[in-house]
C-alpha positions, 0 to 999 in steps of 0.5 A: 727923193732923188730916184735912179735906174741902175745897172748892176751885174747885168740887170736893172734896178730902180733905185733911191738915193741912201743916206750916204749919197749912194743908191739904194735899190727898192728890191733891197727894201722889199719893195718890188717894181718892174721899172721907174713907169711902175714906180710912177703909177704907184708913187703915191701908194709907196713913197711913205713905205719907201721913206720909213724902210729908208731910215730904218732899215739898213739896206743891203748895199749894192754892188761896188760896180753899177752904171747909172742909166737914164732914169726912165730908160724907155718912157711909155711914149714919145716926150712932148716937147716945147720949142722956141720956149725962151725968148734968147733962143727964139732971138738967136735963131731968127735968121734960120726960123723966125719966131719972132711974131708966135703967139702960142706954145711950139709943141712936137714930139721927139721919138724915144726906143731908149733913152741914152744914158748919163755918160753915155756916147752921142752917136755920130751920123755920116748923114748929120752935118751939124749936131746941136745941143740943148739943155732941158727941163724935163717934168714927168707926170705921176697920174693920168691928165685930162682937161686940167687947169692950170692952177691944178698942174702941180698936183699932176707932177711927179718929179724933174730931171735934165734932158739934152735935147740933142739935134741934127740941125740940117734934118730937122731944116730939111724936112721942114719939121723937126721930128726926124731931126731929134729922134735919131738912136742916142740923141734923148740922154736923159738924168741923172736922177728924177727929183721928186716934186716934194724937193724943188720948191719952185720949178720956174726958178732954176738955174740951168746952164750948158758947157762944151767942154768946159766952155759955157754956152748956154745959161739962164733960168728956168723963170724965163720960159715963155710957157710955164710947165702948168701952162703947157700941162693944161693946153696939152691935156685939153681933150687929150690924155697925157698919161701917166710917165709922159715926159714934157722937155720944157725948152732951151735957153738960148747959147745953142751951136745953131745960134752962133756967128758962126755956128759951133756945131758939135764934133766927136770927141765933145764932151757935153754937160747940162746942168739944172740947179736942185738936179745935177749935171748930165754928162755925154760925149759925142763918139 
């Protein structure tokens, strides 16, 4: 299934994606959930009752007018991030910070109020001097993980979607940690959709790619991660509880602004799409 947050008439609905390419809403099957988290806990119990009314009802159809928003437009906490997770984008960088000799997965958090939106603006900052992009799977979990194994991981996966980890280069140098850098308001763009695990029959074989207006930047396969998504679901949930709805952004390839000779950073009216195959594109402009 390919699952929406929409925006209609002022209001929020989760929705499915119809026969004809357009959302369904879960309200207009009879089926009622607060917001995607819900829907996430409850999957399991729903998804057969949500498939069956699909293809046999005919739902009421929504709006003309509706806004795609991020699929989960507040996650339940901060998202875990994998940095330095291709080996192109540790290359690219080693002038600025070296990875060269990490032996382990870079872990951080990046701080999420509300996710922006598909098409929605990137704010620009008068304190940042240098905006980065970078595309990203993101995995989000269905169920509650603790101590689980690798060869296990799958089963904990509810489904993926493209996160534009966006970044203010020079915090993030600063403060010598990146957490500042990547939870300014507006740079988590997330979407369009979550596909559910069902549809992607091999997440570590997935095309992704990165244009600036137009101009690719960034391009490689998700298979070149140096720490595989079931990887970093058992090392992060030994002895610590991922709940379920944590969203893991999984790394960047490398073509980022920061890595070029000389550095590109973004400026306002850029128009950035992120691209992951089986997923769509995620669209922003910075204002």
């Amino acid at each position: 299934m390919r699952l929406y947050t929409i925006e209609s008439e002022n209001k929020q609905y989760v929705a499915v994606e119809g026969k004809d390419g357009r959302p369904v809403t879960l309200d207009s099957l009879g089926i009622h959930v607060k917001d995607m988290n819900e829907l996430i806990r409850r999957f399991d119990e729903m998804s057969l009752t949500i498939a069956g009314r699909l293809e046999k009802d005919t739902p009421k159809e929504i709006g003309r007018e509706y806004r795609i928003k991020a699929p989960i437009p507040v996650p339940v906490q901060d998202i875990i991030c994998l940095g330095v997770n291709y080996r192109s984008h540790v290359e690219e960088t080693v002038d600025v910070l070296d990875f060269t000799k990490k032996t382990d997965a870079v872990y951080f958090s990046k701080r999420v109020n509300t996710a922006n939106d598909p098409e929605g603006i990137i704010p620009s900052y008068d304190f940042v001097d240098s905006l980065d992009y970078e595309v990203e799977l993101g995995v989000i979990l269905k169920k509650d993980a603790l101590n689980v194994p690798i060869k296990a991981a799958a089963d904990y996966i509810f489904g993926y979607t493209i996160i534009n980890d966006v970044s203010a280069r020079n915090l993030q140098l600063k403060h010598q940690q990146w957490y500042r850098g990547k939870s300014l308001d507006g740079y988590t763009p997330m979407g369009p959709c979550i596909v559910t695990a069902d549809e992607i029959e091999d997440a570590q074989d997935l095309d992704i790619r990165c244009y600036v207006n137009n101009e690719k930047r960034q391009e490689s396969n998700t298979k070149n991660m140096i720490t595989s998504a079931a990887e970093a679901i058992s090392e992060l949930s030994r002895g610590m509880i991922l709940k379920a709805g944590t969203i893991i952004a999984t790394g960047t390839p490398g073509g980022v602004a920061m890595g070029m000779k000389p550095p590109v950073y973004l400026k306002s009216g850029d128009e950035i799409r992120c691209e992951i195959q089986g997923i769509g594109s995620l669209v922003n402009k910075v204002g």
